[in-house]
Phi, psi and omega in degrees: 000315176314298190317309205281351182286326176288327186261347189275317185322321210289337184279329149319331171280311177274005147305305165280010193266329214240341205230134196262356170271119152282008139293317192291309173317303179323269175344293209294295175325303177310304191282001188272314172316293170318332192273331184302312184306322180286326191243025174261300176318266176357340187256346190284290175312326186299169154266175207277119158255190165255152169211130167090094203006060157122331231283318184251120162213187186193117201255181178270029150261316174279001152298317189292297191323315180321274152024285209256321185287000000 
């Protein structure tokens, strides 16, 4: 769950970075936004992994910060 919080914004980003309709860029920020949001909620219920032996983890101080910012 930590990857895909990580990996979705960026590949969104360089998706609309590549792409020339400003409606689709619009959407996309959304729906990448909602989801993003949903799997930020999602991290509260999940229990805690790791990701790259240990390196990335996400602790309830770093839940709360995702949370707010």
């Amino acid at each position: 769950m930590i990857a895909s919080a990580i990996l979705l914004p960026f590949a969104a980003g360089l998706l609309a970075f590549v792409v020339r309709s400003d409606a689709f860029r619009r959407g996309l920020v959304v729906a990448v936004a909602i989801v993003h949001a949903s799997l930020v909620a999602a991290t509260w219920f999940a229990p805690s992994e790791t990701l790259l032996e240990g390196w990335v983890a996400l602790d309830d101080v770093g839940r709360l910060f995702l949370t707010i910012s």
